[in-house]
C-alpha positions as CSV (number, residue, x, y, z in Angstrom):
1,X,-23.1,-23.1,-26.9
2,X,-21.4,-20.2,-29.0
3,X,-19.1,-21.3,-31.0
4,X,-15.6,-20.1,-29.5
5,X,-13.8,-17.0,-31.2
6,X,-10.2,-17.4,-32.6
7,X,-8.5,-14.0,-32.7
8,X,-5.8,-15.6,-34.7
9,X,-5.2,-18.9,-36.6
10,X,-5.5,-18.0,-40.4
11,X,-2.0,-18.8,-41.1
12,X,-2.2,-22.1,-39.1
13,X,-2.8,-25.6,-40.5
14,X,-3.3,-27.4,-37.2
15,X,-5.4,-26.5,-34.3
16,X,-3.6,-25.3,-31.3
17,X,-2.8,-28.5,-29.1
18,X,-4.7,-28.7,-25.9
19,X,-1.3,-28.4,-24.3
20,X,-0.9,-25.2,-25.2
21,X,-4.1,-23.9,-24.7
22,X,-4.1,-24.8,-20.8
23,X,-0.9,-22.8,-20.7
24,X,-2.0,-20.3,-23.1
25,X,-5.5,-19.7,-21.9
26,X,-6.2,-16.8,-19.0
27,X,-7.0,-17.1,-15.3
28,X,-10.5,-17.1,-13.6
29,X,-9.3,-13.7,-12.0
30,X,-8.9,-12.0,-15.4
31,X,-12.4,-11.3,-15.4
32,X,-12.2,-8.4,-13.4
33,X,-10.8,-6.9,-16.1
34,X,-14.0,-6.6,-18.1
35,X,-15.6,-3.5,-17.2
36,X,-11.9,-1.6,-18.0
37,X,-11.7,-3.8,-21.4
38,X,-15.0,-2.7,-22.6
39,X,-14.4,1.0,-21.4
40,X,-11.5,0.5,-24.6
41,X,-14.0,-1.3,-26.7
42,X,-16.0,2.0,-26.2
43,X,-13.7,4.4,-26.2
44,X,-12.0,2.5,-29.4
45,X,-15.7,2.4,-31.2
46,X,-15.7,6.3,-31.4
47,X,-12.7,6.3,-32.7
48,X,-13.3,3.9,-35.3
49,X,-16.7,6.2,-36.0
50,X,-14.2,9.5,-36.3
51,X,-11.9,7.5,-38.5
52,X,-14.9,6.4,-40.4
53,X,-14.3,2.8,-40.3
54,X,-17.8,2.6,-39.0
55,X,-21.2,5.2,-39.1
56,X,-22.6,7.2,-36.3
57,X,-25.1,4.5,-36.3
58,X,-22.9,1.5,-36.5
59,X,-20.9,3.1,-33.5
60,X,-24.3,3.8,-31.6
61,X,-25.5,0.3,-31.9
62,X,-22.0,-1.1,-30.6
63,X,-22.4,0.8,-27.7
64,X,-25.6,-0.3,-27.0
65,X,-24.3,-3.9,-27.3
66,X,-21.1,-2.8,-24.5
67,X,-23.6,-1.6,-22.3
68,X,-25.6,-4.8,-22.2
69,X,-23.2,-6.8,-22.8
70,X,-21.5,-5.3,-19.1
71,X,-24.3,-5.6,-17.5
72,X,-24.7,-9.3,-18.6
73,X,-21.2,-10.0,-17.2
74,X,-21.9,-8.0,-13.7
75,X,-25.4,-10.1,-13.4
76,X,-23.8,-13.8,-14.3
77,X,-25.8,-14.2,-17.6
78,X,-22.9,-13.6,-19.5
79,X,-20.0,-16.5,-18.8
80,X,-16.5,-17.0,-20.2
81,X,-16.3,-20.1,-21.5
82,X,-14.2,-23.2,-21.9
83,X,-12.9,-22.2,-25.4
84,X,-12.4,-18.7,-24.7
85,X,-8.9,-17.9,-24.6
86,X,-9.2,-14.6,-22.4
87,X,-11.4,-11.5,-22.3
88,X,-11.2,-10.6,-25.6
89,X,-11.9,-13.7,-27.0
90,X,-15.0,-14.1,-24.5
91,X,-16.1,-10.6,-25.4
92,X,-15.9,-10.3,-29.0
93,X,-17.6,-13.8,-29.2
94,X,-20.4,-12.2,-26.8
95,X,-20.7,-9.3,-29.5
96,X,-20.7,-10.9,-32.3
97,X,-23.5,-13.0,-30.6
98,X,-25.5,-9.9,-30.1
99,X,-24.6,-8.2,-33.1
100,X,-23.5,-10.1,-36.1
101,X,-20.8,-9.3,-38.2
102,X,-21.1,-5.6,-37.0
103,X,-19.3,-6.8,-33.6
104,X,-16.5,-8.5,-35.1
105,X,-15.5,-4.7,-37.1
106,X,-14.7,-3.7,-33.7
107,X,-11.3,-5.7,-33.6
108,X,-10.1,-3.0,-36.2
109,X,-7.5,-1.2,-35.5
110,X,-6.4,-2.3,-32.3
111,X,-4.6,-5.7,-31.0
112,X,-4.8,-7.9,-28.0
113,X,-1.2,-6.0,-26.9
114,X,-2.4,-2.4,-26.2
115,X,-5.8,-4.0,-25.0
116,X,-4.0,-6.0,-22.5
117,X,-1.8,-3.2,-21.8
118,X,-4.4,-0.6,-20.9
119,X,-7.3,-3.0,-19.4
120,X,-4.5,-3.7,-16.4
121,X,-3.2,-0.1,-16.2
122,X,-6.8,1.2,-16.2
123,X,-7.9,-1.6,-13.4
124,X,-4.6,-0.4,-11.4
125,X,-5.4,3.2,-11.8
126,X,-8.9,2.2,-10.2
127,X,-7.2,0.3,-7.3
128,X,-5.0,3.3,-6.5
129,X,-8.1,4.7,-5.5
130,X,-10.0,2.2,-3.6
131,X,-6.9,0.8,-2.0
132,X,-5.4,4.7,-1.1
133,X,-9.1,5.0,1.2
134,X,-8.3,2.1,2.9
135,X,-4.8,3.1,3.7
136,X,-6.1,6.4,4.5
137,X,-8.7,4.7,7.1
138,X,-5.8,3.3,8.8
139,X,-3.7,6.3,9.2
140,X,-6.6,8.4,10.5
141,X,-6.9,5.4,13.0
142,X,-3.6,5.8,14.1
143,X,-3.8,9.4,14.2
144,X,-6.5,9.3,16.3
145,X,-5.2,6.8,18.9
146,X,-1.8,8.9,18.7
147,X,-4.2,12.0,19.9
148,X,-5.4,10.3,22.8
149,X,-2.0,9.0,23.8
150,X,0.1,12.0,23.3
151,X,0.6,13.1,26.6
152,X,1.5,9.1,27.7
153,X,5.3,9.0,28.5
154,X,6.2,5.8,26.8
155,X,9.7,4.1,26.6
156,X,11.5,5.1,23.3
157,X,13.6,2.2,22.3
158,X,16.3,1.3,19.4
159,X,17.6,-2.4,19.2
160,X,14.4,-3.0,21.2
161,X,16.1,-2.2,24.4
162,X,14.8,0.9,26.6
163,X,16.8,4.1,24.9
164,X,14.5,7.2,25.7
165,X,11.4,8.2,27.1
166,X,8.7,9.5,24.1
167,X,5.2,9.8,24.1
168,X,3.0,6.9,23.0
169,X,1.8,9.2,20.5
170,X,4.5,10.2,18.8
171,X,5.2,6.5,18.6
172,X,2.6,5.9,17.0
173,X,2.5,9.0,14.6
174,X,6.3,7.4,13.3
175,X,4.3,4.5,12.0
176,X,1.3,7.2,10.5
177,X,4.1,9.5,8.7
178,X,5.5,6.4,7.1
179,X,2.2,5.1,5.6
180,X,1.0,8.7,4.9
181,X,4.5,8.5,2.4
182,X,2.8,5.3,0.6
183,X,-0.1,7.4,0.6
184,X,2.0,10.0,-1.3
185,X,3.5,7.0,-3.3
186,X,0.3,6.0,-4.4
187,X,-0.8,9.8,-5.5
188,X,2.4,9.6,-7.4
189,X,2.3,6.6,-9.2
190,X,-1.1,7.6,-10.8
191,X,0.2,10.5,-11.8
192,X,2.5,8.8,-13.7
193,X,1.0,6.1,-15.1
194,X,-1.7,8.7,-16.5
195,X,-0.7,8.1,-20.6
196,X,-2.9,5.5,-22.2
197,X,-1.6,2.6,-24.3
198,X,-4.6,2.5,-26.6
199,X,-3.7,3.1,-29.9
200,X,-0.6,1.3,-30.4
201,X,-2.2,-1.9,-31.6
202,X,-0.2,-4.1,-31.8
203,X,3.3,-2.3,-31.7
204,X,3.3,0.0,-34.4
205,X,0.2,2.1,-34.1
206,X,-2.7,1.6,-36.7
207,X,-3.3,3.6,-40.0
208,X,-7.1,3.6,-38.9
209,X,-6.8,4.9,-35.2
210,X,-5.2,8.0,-35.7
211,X,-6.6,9.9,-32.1
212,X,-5.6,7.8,-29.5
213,X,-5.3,11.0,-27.6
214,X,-9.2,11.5,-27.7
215,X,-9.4,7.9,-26.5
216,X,-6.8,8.9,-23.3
217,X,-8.9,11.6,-22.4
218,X,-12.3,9.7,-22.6
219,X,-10.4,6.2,-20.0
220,X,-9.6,9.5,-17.9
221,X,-6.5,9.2,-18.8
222,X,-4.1,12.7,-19.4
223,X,-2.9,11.3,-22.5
224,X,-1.3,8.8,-25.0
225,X,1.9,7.3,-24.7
226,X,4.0,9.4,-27.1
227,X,5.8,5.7,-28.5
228,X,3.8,3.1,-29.6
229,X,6.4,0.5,-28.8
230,X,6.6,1.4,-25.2
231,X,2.8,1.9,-24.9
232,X,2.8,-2.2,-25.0
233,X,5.7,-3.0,-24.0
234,X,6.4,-1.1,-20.9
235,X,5.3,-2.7,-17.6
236,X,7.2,-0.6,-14.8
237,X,4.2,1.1,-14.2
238,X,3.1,-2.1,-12.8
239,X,6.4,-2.3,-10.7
240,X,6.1,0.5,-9.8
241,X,3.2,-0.5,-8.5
242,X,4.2,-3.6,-7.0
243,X,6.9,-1.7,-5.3
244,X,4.3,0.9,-3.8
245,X,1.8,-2.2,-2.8
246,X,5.2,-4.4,-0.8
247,X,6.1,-0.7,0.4
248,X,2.9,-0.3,2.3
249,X,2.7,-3.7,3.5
250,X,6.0,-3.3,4.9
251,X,5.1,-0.8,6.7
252,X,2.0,-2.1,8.3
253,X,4.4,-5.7,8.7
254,X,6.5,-3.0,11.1
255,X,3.6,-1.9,13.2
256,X,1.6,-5.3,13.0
257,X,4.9,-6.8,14.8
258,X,5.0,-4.1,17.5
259,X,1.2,-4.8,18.6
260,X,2.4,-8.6,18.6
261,X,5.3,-7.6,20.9
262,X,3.0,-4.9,22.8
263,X,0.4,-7.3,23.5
264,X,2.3,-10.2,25.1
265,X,2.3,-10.7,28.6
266,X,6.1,-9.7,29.1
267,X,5.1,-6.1,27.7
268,X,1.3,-6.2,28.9
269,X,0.9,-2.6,26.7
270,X,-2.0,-3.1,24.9
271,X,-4.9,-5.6,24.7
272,X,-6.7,-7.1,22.1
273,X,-10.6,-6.2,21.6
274,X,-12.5,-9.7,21.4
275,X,-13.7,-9.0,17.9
276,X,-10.3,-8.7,16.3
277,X,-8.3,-11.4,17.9
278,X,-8.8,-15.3,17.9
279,X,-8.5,-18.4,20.2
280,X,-6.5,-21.5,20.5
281,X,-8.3,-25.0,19.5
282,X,-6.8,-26.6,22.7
283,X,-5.8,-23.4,24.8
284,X,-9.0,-22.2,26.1
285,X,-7.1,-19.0,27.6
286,X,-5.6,-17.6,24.6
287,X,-6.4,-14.1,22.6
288,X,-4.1,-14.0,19.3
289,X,-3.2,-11.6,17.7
290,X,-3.7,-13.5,14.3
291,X,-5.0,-9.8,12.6
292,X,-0.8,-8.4,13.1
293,X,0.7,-11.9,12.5
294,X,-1.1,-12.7,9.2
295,X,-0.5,-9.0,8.2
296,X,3.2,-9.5,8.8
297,X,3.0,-13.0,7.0
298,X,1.2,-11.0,3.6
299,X,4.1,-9.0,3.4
300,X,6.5,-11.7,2.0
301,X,3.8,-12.3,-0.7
302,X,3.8,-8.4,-1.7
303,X,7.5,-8.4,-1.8
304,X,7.4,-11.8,-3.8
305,X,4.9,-10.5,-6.1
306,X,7.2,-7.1,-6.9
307,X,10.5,-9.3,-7.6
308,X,8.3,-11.9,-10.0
309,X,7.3,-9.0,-12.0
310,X,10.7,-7.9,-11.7
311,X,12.1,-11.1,-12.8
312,X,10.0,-11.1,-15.6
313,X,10.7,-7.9,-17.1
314,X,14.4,-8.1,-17.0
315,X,16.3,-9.7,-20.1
316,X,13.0,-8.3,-22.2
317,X,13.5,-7.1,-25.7
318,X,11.2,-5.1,-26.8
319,X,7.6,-5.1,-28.0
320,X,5.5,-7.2,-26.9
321,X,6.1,-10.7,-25.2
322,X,4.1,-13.5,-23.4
323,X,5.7,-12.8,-20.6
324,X,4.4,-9.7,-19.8
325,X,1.5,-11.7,-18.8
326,X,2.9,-12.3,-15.6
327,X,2.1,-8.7,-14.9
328,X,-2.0,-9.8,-14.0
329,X,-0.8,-12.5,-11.5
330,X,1.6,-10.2,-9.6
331,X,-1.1,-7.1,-9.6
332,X,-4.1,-9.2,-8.8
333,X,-2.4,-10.8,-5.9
334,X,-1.1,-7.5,-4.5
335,X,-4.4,-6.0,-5.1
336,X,-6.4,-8.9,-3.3
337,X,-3.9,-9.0,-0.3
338,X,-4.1,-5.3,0.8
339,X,-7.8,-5.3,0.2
340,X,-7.7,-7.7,3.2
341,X,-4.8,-6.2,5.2
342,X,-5.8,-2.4,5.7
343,X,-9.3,-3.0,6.6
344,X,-8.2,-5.5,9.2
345,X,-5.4,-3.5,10.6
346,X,-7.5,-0.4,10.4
347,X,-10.0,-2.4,13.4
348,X,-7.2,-3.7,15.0
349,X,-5.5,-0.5,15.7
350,X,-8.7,1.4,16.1
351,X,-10.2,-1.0,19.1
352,X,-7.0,-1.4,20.7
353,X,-7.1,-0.9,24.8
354,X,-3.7,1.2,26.0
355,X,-2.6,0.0,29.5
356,X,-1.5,3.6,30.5
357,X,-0.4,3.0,33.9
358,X,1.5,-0.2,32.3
359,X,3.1,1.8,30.4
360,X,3.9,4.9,32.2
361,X,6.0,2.8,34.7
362,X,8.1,1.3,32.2
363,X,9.6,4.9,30.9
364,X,11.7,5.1,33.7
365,X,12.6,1.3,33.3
366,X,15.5,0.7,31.6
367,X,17.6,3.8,32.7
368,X,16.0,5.3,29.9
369,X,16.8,8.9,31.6
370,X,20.6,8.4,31.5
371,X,20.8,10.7,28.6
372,X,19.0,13.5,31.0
373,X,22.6,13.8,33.3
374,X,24.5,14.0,30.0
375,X,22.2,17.0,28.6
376,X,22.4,18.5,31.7
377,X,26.0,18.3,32.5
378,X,26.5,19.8,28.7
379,X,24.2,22.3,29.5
380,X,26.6,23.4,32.6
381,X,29.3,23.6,30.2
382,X,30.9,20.2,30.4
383,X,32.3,18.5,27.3
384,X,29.8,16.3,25.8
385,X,32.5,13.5,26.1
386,X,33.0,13.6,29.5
387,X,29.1,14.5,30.2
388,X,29.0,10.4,28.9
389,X,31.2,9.0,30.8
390,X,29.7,10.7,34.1
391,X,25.8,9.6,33.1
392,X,27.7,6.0,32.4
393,X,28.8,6.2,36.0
394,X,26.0,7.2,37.3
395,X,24.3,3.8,35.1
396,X,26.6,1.8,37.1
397,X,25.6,3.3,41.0
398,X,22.3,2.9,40.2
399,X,22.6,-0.4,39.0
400,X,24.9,-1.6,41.8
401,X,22.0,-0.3,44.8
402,X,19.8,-1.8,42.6
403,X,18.0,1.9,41.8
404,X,16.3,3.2,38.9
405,X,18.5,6.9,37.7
406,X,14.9,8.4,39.0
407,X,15.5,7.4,42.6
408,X,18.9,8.7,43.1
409,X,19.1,10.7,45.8
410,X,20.8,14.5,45.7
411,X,23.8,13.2,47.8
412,X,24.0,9.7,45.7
413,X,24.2,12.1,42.3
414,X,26.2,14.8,44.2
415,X,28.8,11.4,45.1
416,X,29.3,10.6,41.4
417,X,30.9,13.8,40.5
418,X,30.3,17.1,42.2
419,X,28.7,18.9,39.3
420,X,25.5,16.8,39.7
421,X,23.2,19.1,41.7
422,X,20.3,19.0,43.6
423,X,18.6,20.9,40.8
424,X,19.2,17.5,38.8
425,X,16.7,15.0,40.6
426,X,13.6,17.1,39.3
427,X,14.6,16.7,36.2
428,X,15.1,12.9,36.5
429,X,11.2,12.5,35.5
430,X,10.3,11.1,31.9
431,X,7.5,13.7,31.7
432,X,9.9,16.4,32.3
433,X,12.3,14.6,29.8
434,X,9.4,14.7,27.1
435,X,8.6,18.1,27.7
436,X,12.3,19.4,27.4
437,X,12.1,17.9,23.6
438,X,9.7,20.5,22.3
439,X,11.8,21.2,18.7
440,X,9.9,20.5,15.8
441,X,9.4,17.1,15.1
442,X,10.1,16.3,19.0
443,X,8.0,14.1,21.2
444,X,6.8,16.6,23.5
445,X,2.6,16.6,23.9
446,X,2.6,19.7,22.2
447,X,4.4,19.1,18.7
448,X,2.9,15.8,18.9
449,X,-0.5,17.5,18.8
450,X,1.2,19.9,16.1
451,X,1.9,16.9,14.6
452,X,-1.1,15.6,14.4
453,X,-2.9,18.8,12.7
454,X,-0.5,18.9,9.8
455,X,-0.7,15.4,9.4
456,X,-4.5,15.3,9.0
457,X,-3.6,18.5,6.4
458,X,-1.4,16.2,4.4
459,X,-4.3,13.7,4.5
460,X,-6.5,16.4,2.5
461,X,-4.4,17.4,0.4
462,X,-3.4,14.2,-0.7
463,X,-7.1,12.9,-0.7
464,X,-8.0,15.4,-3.8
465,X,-5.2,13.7,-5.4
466,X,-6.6,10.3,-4.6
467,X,-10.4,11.2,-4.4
468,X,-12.5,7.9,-3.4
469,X,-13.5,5.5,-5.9
């Protein structure tokens, strides 16, 4: 076997103890990070070529070796091994391999701090991409199940007691406009985190990489960072990250709790499709909703992996310390997490069955048209004040015949107070309710189909800002 590569240890007398290698040495999961490293190796061997550290040739036969040398990672035939202390170590002794004593010239100019730096920021960039598809999948999802269910009075609720009839559509559009936001988060971040670290070396640039600007542009990048100490030691790009990740997890924990509450037996709102739901062991008449439950679970991770990264930064002084390493754990695990989540709740969500009739019924449950009599009294002139206390009334007759507010009669209304017409009990319909809600932003079919349309807008625009992968 190759003998391992030391990136340091020429001021050392001992060998590092094994102790501290175990601590010190990188993760299995690092090595996702090699295509972004050796897009800086490449990007970092033309600029050693322009500085004139190396020739054209040189520089051409270097990245002939990255190009093998990736594909020999992808295909398994290149392996890190036991001594290799991360990426770089495993690479440059891969090159060197290959190459000789022309791969080891390619460690000039640049450190293990702005590599590190950029090989995560340039993996996360990637993510935003991958990961804003898959959130994008979901939201269509719920877009289009909102479209078939706008016209489906539904009872709106706060403290998850009966408030107001909606549509089921707008209710579900609430839950699209808030991950179409994370959408926008997403867009944002990678617009921000568009400056690229290489170049800083180690913390104070390098006297032979003088165009790290060229090398921003060629990663995709918009730029460099303008300050070579922040360009490695900065990390809230990766918070930020974190933050946008636990934000969008959150949000699908919110709706994965509803279809949990929606598809129990007390509600009896939705059902589960066979092919996203699971069994009991000793229950033989169980359908789980283990897709929503482990959804909601994943969200304590994502907001655990956002304060560890957190927790890490704080107290920092600046450049460059080990425990920026922290950063890979926290992004990886956020990463891996919502690669499994959105798919998941995408299906879920898009094979759901609606019991219309179900819930239909339940709109008027609740005396969840109580705030109908208020309107209209208001409406007749009647201080809003009073209008309350005469719909409260009007709770209390219904409840003491044991009546829903729907099937009081003219003379039971008229009984309550004298302003409470005939022309009232019409109105006493959650469809008609809905309707009457037509403002913008309202729950009526209508601006719930408006809804809808500039929704799936926002989803274009925001998908040239976050084109797929």
């Amino acid at each position: 076997m190759d003998e391992p590569v030391k990136l340091w240890g020429g001021r050392f007398r001992k060998s590092p103890d094994p102790r501290l290698m175990r601590l010190s040495k990188s993760h299995a999961s690092h090595l996702r990070l090699v295509p972004h490293d050796i897009a800086g190796s490449r990007a970092h061997a033309r600029e050693l070529e322009r500085a004139r550290v190396i020739t054209a040739a040189e520089r051409d036969a270097i990245l002939a070796g990255l190009d093998a040398l990736e594909a020999d990672c992808a295909s398994g035939k290149a392996v890190f091994a036991d001594g290799d202390e991360d990426i770089h170590t495993f690479l440059e002794r891969e090159l060197v391999r290959r190459l000789g004593p022309l791969g080891a010239k390619l460690r000039a100019g640049r450190s293990r701090n702005d590599q590190a730096a950029n090989d995560l920021k340039h993996y996360l960039r990637a993510q935003a991409l991958t990961l804003g598809a898959e959130l994008r999948a979901l939201i269509e999802a719920l877009a289009a199940r909102a479209e078939e269910t706008a016209d489906l009075p539904a009872p709106g609720v706060t403290h998850l007691q009966p408030a107001q009839p909606v549509t089921f559509g707008h209710h579900l559009m609430a839950h699209a406009q808030a991950l179409t936001r994370d959408l926008d988060r997403f867009a944002d971040w990678r617009a921000r985190s568009s400056r690229s670290p290489l170049g800083a070396a180690a913390l104070a640039g390098s006297s032979l990489a003088k165009r790290p600007d060229l090398s921003a542009l060629e990663l995709g990048y918009a730029g460099a960072c303008e300050n070579s100490i922040d360009a490695v030691a900065a990390r809230d790009h990766v918070a930020e990250f974190l933050f946008v990740a636990a934000m969008v997890a959150v949000d699908v924990s919110r709706l994965a709790e509803e279809i949990v509450i929606w598809s129990t037996r007390q509600f009896g709102w939705v059902t589960l499709d066979d092919a996203f739901s699971t069994g009991s062991s000793i229950m033989p008449q169980k359908k789980n909703p283990d897709i929503a439950e482990l959804s909601r679970g994943r969200a304590a991770r994502l907001i655990g992996d956002l304060t560890a990264m957190l927790g890490a930064l704080k107290g920092l002084a600046l450049a460059y310390n080990r425990d920026l390493s922290e950063d890979k754990h926290a992004a990886f695990d956020a990463v891996d997490n919502l690669a499994l989540i959105l798919p998941a709740m995408t299906g879920l969500v898009a094979t759901l069955g609606f019991e219309r009739a179900r819930i239909e019924a339940d709109a008027k449950e609740g005396h969840t048209l109580a705030t109908e009599i208020a309107d209209y009294l208001a409406r007749k002139g009647v201080p809003f004040a009073e209008a309350h206390e005469i719909a409260g009334a009007a709770v209390r007759a219904a409840e003491d015949s044991g009546k829903r507010l729907d099937q009081l009669g003219a003379a039971e209304l008229a009984a309550i107070d004298a302003r409470l017409g005939a022309d009232l009990v019409p109105m006493l319909d959650p469809a008609r309710a809905i309707a009457s809600r037509d403002a913008f932003g309202g729950p009526a079919p209508a601006r719930v189909r408006e809804q809808i349309h500039r929704l799936r807008e926002t989803l274009v625009r925001l998908s040239n800002r976050l084109p797929d992968a």
